[in-house]
C-alpha positions, 0 to 999 in steps of 0.5 A: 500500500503506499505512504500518501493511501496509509497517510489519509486513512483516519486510525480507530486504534488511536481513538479514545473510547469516546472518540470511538463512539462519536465515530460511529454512530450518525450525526445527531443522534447521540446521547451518552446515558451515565456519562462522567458527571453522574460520577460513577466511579469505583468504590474499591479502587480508592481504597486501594490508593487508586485513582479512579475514573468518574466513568469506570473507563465505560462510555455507554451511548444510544444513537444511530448507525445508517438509521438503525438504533444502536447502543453502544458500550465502549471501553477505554483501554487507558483507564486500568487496562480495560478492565472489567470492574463492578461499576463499568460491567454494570454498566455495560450488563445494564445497557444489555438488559435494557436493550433486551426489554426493548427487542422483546417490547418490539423496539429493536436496539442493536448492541455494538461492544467495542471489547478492549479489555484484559478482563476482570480487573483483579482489585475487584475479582468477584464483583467484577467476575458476577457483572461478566457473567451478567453480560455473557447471559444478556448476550445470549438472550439478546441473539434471538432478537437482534444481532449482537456486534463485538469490535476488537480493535487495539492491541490491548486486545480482549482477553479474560472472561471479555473474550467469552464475550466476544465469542459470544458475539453474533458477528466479531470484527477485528484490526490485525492490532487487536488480539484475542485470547483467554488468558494473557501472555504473562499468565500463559508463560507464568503457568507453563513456562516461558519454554511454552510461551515468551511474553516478551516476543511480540511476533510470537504473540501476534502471530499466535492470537493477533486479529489476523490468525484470528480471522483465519482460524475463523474466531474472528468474522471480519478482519479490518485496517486499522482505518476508521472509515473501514471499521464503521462500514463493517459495523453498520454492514453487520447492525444491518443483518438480521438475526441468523443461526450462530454455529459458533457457539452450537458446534459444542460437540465439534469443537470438543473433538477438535480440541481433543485431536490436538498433539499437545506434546509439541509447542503451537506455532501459528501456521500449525494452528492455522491447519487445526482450524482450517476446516470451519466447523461453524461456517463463520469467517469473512474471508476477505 
């Protein structure tokens, strides 16, 4: 691609999660629901000599995407790390709940999480782990009724209990920045030893849970440039469909016998990795 075309294009990555939301959603029409002047703030981090946000580093938003009602959670990577606390994953399970009354009261409200999270946020591990679970089952009803939309788009990635989340997702885009997992580098390597996985080699890393592998072990159903424009148009693509079968999430018994045909004596390399995922059992997966 050449300079002047990279040198154009408006990077989401580098957006805040305010900036992020203002983005997407049409002219006009946004209105930010407990925004920083409620003051909602953690009660647990200031205990710990913390300093808290007056957000919890979660920007919830109603609007419009091309027409179509959307609310939109965001999480600020900036702020602790993304991580799920019990004030912004209340927020984020309240705004699911009330999106969920809406669609069964025939007022459809497409959710659109942008997930950049390492996961529950260790000062407030319960707490944090009981609003997780709260937005994994909101998710799950709100299927049924509207498509749920997952956005990965930073390199602090998504991982932890958000990355069930994200997997839960109807659709689940992706930068080839972001990356996906369930546990982090350093937990990995703090476990099974830096033999198994070096959280110090960033090529490994990416190439082993960066968007791009990813897309093509078929986690990830579209893959993005880190292009504003670029991520907008997938998002407003994906609000628009309507509901369909999620295999992703129904292939249970596929994706078992999967796992259990893996060789776990050998170290996983990303082209190994994408030749065990290369059959897609789910029918998911963009493959642009």
């Amino acid at each position: 691609m050449e300079s002047a075309e990279l040198l154009q294009r408006e990077s989401f990555v580098e957006k805040n999660a305010r900036q992020r939301v203002q983005h997407l959603v049409d002219a006009g029409t946004l209105r930010e629901l407990l925004d920083p002047f409620e003051r909602l703030s953690s009660p647990w981090l200031g205990l710990q000599d913390i300093v808290t946000q007056a957000d919890d580093g979660v920007v919830i938003a109603r609007g419009k995407i091309d027409g179509v009602a959307v609310v939109v959670a965001a999480i600020e990577p900036a702020f602790q790390g993304g991580s799920m606390g019990e004030v912004g994953g209340a927020k984020i399970a309240g705004a699911l709940e009330l999106a969920l009354e809406d669609a069964r009261a025939g007022k459809p409200v497409v959710p659109v999480l942008l997930l950049e999270t390492g996961g529950v946020r260790l000062q407030e591990a319960n707490c944090g782990l009981a609003a997780i679970a709260e937005i994994h089952a909101a998710i799950v009803a709100l299927r049924a009724h509207v498509p749920v939309i997952g956005v990965i788009s930073g390199p602090v990635g998504c991982f932890g209990g958000m990355s069930i989340a994200a997997g839960l997702c109807s659709t689940l885009i992706a930068t080839r920045e972001a990356r996906l997992g369930l546990n982090g580098p350093q937990v990995i390597e703090q476990e099974a030893g830096v033999d198994e996985f070096d959280s110090r080699d960033r090529p490994m890393i990416w190439s082993l849970t960066g968007g791009a592998q990813r897309h093509a072990c078929h986690l990830v159903d579209k893959l993005c440039d880190d292009d504003a424009a670029e991520i907008r148009t997938a998002i407003a693509r994906a609000v628009a469909q309507p509901v369909a079968d999620l295999p992703r999430t129904q292939a249970v018994d596929a994706h078992l016998a999967q796992l259990r045909s893996l060789d776990t004596s050998r170290r996983a390399d990303a082209e190994w990795a994408r030749q065990v995922m290369a059959h897609d059992i789910h029918g998911a997966g963009d493959p642009s």
